[in-house]
C-alpha positions as CSV (number, residue, x, y, z in Angstrom):
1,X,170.6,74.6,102.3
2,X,167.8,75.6,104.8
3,X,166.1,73.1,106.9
4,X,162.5,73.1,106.6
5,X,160.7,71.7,109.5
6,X,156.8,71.4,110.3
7,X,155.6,71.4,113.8
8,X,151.8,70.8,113.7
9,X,152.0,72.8,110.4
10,X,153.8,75.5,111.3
11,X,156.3,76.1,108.5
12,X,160.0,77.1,110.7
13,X,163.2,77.6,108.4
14,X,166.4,77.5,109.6
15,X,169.0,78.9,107.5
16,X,172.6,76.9,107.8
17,X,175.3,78.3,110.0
18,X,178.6,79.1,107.9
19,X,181.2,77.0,109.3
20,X,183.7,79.4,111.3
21,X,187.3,79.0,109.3
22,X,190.4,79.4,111.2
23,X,192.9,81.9,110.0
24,X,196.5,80.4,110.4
25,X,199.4,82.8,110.1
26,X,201.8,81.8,107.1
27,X,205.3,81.8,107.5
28,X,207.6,83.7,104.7
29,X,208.3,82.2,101.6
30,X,211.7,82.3,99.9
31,X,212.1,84.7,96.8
32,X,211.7,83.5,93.0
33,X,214.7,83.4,91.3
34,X,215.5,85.6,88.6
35,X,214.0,85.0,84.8
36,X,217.3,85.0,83.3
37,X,217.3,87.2,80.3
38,X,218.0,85.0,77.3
39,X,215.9,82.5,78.5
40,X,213.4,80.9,75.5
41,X,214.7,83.4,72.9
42,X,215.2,80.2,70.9
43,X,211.9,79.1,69.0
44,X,210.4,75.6,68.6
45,X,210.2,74.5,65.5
46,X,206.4,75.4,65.5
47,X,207.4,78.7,65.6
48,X,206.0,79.2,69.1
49,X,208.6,80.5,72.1
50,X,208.6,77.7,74.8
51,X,208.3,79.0,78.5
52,X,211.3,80.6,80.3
53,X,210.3,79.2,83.5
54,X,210.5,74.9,83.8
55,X,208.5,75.4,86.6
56,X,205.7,77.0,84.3
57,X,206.4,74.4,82.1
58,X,205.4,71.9,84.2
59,X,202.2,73.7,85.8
60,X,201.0,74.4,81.9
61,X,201.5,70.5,81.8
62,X,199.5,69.3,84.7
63,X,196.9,72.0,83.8
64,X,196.1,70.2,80.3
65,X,196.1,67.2,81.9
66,X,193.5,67.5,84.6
67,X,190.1,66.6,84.4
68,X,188.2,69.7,84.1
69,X,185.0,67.2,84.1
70,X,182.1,68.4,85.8
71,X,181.4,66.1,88.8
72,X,177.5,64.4,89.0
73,X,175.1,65.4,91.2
74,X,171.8,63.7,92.0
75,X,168.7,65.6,93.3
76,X,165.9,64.4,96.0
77,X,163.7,64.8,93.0
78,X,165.2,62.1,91.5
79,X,164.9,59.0,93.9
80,X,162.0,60.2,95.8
81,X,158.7,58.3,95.9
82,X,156.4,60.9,94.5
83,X,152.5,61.2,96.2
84,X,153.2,59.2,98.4
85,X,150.4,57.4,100.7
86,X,149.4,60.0,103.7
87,X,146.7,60.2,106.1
88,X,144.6,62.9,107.5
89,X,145.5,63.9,111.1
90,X,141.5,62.7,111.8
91,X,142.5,58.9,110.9
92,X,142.5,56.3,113.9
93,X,145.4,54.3,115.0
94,X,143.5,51.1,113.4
95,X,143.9,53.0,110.2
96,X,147.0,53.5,110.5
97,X,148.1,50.2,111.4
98,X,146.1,48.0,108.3
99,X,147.8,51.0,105.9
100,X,151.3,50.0,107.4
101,X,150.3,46.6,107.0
102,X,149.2,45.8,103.9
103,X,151.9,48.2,102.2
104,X,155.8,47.5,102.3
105,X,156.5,51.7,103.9
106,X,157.3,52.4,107.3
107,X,156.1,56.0,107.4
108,X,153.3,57.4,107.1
109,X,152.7,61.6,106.8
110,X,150.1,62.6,108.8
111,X,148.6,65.5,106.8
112,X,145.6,68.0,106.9
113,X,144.7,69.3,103.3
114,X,148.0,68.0,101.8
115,X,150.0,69.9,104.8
116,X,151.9,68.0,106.7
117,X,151.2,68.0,110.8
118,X,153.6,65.1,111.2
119,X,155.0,61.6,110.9
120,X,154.3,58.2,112.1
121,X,156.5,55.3,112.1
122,X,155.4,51.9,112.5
123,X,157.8,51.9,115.5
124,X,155.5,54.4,116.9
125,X,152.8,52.2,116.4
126,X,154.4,49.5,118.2
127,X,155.2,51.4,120.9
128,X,152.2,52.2,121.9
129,X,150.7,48.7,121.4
130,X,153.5,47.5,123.7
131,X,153.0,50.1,126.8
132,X,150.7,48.6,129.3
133,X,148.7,51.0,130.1
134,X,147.3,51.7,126.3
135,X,144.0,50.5,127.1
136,X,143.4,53.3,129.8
137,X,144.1,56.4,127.8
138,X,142.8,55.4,124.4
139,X,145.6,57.8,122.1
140,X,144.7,59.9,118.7
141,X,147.1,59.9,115.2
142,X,148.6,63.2,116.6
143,X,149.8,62.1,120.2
144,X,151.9,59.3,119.0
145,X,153.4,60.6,115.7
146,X,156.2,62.7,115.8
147,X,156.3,66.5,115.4
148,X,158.1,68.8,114.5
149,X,158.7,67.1,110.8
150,X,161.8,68.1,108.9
151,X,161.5,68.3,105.2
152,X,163.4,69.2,102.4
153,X,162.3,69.9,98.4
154,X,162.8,68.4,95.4
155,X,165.5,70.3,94.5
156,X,167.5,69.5,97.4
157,X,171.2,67.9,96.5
158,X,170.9,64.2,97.9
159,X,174.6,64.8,99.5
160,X,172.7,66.9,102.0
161,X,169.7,65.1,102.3
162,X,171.2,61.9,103.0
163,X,173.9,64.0,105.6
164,X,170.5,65.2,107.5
165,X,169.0,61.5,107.4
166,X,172.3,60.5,109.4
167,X,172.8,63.8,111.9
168,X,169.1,63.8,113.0
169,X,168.9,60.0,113.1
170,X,165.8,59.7,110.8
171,X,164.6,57.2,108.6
172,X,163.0,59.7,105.7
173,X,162.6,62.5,104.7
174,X,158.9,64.2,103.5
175,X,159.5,66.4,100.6
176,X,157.3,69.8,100.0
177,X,156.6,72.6,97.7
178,X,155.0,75.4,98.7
179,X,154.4,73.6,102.3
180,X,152.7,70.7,100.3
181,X,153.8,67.6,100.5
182,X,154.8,65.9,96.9
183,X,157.2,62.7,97.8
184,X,159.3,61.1,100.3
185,X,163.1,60.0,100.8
186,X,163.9,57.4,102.6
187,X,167.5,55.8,103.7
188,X,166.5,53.0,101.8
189,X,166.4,55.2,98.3
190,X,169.9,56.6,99.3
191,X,171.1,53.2,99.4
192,X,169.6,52.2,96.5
193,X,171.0,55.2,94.5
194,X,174.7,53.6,96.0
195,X,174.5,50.7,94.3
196,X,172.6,52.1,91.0
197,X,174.6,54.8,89.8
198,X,177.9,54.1,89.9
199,X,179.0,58.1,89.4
200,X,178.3,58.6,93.0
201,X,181.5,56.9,93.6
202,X,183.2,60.8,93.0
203,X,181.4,61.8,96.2
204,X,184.2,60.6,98.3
């Protein structure tokens, strides 16, 4: 998975460093014994020769009994919050504030023709409102949201998106196609998904 992050617009990828394996050295192992010749010339009664080797026996066994099920995977796409409520980079920081206030989100993209420049947090907002010296130098949409913006798409398996949420301590996640943003994923959806579908329990 690449990590697509927008600074001011800017589309910058990142493509996922290979973890570097360690190479142990193995020690000798101890020759297989000898098949002896007469072994399984006797039939079943199916008519089918049994194995020669008890230990091929038993692998055959455990074979047929594993679960050869394929395990579940969910996808951004489905627990995002598709078009999600932006605002233009132009909007003021009263804007912003009675949209985070009459709507139960904390983040807001901060777009320019559907291209997102960055993202504010109501924490940002209160931040500002809480420094003392706010009044002086009077800030714009831009100055207190945060940029560069890391996204991911729709496609992206929710293992990895919720693995990002928690390295880059971040509360969401915008989603794009073709640098345009479609939806949102928040920690609160990858919760939610926890306790909805119960599948996700074969994570682990």
């Amino acid at each position: 998975m690449a990590i697509i992050s927008f600074d001011m617009g800017q589309r910058v990828i990142t493509p996922e460093q290979p973890t570097a394996r360690k190479v142990e050295r193995t020690g000798a192992i101890s020759p297989a014994s000898a098949i002896h010749p007469n072994a399984g010339s006797e039939t079943t009664p199916a008519g089918h020769n049994p194995p020669r080797n008890p230990a091929i026996h038993r692998y055959q066994q455990q074979d047929r009994q594993q679960d050869n099920t394929p395990r579940p995977v969910l996808y951004v796409a489905e627990l995002m919050t598709v078009s999600p409520t932006t605002l233009p980079a132009t909007a003021t920081l009263e804007e912003a504030w009675l949209c985070l206030r009459e709507h139960p989100f904390r983040h807001l993209p901060v777009v320019t023709e559907q291209r997102i420049q960055g993202l504010l947090s109501d924490r940002d907002l209160l931040t500002y409102y809480a420094s003392p010296d706010q009044h002086q130098s009077p800030a714009t949409l831009m100055a207190i949201a945060s940029h560069p913006v890391m996204c991911v798409e729709a496609h992206t398996d929710i293992r990895q998106a919720a693995a990002l949420l928690c390295e880059q301590h971040i509360g969401c996640l915008p989603v794009v196609e073709h640098d345009l943003i479609t939806g949102i994923l928040t920690r609160s959806d990858c919760l939610r998904a926890l306790s909805r579908y119960p599948e996700i329990t074969l994570w682990v």
